[in-house]
N, C-alpha and C positions, 0 to 999 in steps of 0.2 A: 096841126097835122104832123106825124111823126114821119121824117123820110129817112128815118132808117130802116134799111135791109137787112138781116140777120145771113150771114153767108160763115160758113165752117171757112177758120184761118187755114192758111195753107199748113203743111204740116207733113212728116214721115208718110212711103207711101204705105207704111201697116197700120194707117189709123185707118179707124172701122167709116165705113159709106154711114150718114145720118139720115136717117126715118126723119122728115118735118113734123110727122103728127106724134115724135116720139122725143122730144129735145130733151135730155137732162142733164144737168151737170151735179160734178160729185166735189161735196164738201166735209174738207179734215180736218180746217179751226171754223172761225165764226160763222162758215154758212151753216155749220149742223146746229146751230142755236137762231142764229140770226141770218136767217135766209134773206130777207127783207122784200118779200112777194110770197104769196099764196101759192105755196107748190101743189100741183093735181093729185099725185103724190109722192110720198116718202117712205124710200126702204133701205133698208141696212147693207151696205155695199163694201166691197174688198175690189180694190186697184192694186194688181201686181207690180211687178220691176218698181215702185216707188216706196218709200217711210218717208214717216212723217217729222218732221226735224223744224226748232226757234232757229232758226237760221238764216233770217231777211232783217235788215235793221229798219225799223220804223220811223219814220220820222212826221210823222201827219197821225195816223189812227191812235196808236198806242207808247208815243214818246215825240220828239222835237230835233231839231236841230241841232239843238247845243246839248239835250238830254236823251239821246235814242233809246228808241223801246228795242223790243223783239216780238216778231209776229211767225206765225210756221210758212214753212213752204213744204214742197215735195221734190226729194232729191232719190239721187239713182238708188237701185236696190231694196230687195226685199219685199214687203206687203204693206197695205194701207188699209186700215178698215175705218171707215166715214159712213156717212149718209147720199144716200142719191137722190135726187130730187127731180121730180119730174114739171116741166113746164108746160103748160095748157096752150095749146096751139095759138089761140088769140094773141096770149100773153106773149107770147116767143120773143118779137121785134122791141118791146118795153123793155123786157126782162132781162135780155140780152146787152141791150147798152147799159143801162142798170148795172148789170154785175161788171162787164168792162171797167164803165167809169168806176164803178169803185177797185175792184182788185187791180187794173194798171195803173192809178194814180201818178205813179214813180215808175211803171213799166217794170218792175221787178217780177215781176211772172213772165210767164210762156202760156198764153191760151194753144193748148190742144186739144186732140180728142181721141181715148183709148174706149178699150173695151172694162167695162167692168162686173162684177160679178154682184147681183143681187144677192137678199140671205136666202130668198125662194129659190134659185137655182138661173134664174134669167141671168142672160147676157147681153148688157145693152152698151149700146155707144153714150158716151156720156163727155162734156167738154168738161176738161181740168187745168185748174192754173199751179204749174210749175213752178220751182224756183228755179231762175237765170242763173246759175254759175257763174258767169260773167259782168253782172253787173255788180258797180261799186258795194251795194248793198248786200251782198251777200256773204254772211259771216260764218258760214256752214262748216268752217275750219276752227274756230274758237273752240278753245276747252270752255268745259260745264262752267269750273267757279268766274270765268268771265261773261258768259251769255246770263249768267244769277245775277251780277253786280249790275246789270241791265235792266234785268226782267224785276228786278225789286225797286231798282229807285226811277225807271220811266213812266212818266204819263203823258198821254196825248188827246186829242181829242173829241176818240171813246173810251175813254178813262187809263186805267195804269196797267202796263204790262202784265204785273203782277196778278191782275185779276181776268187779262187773255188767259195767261195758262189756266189758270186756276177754273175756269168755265171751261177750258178745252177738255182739262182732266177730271169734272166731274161731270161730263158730259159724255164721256167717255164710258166712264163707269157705270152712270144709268143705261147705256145700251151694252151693257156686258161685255167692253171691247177693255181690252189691260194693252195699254202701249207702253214698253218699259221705259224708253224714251223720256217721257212726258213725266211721267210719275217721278223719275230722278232728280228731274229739275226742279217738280214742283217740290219734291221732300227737302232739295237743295235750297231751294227757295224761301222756304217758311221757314229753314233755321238760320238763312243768313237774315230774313227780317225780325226773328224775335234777338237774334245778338247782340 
């Protein structure tokens, strides 16, 4: 028996009221690939006030303790274009601790919930994880050639950093989204590994 509740974290009073029969949350690294649940569906989504930035150190998915990866988060300013993903009502209360337990692992997110912009024109409330500015693991201040010396030689245990960006940026580019962000790293990336 699952007694979990699925209840919207408290949060800003401009986050948008949730529809139950409308739940989705919006994914800018590994949920546009690896949602890990059968979304109802999936549509090409832009979140304002946020970009998308390697700027959370990993220490569990994509690096270690003594070898940290980097994984993305979403920090202040500018546009984010991901995938939305919508949640089948039944599903909601699985689905939901599901993604908690995996993206707060370490608590380096902020579950909230904005409004976000479908490609069709809709406007849905959607729950997004944040990166925390304040916790330890946030390295959103690093220059590029330090956040490379990372994302090339971590691996954790869904494999190496190196291969996070690399799925984020070609994943990216199958849905016609160019984040310049991402592609700088990854260009940085693949020549600090052939060096």
């Amino acid at each position: 028996m699952n007694d979990f509740h699925y209840t919207p974290v408290p949060a800003p009073q401009d986050d948008p009221a949730l529809d139950p029969e409308a739940v989705w949350v919006f994914g800018y690294g590994s949920l546009m690939w690896r949602p890990g649940f059968e979304p109802a569906e999936i549509a090409a989504a832009t979140l304002s006030g946020f970009h998308r930035d390697l700027c959370l150190i990993s220490i569990h998915y994509r690096g270690t303790r003594d070898n940290p990866g980097l994984v993305c988060g979403l920090c202040d300013g500018g546009d984010c274009t991901g995938r939305a993903l919508r949640i089948a009502p039944d599903d909601v209360p699985r689905v939901m601790k599901y993604l908690d337990d995996r993206e707060l692992i370490t608590k380096i997110y902020i579950p909230r919930h904005y409004h976000v912009t479908l490609a069709d024109g809709r406007k849905i409330a959607a729950r997004v994880y944040v990166a925390d500015r304040t916790h330890e693991q946030y390295v959103g201040h690093w220059p590029d050639d330090r956040k490379v010396e990372h994302i090339v030689r971590a691996a954790g245990s869904e494999g190496r950093s190196f291969e996070y960006l690399e799925n984020i940026v070609l994943h990216l580019r199958e849905l016609g989204i160019h984040d310049t962000k991402m592609e700088r790293l990854y260009t940085a990336a693949l020549a600090h590994a052939k060096a």
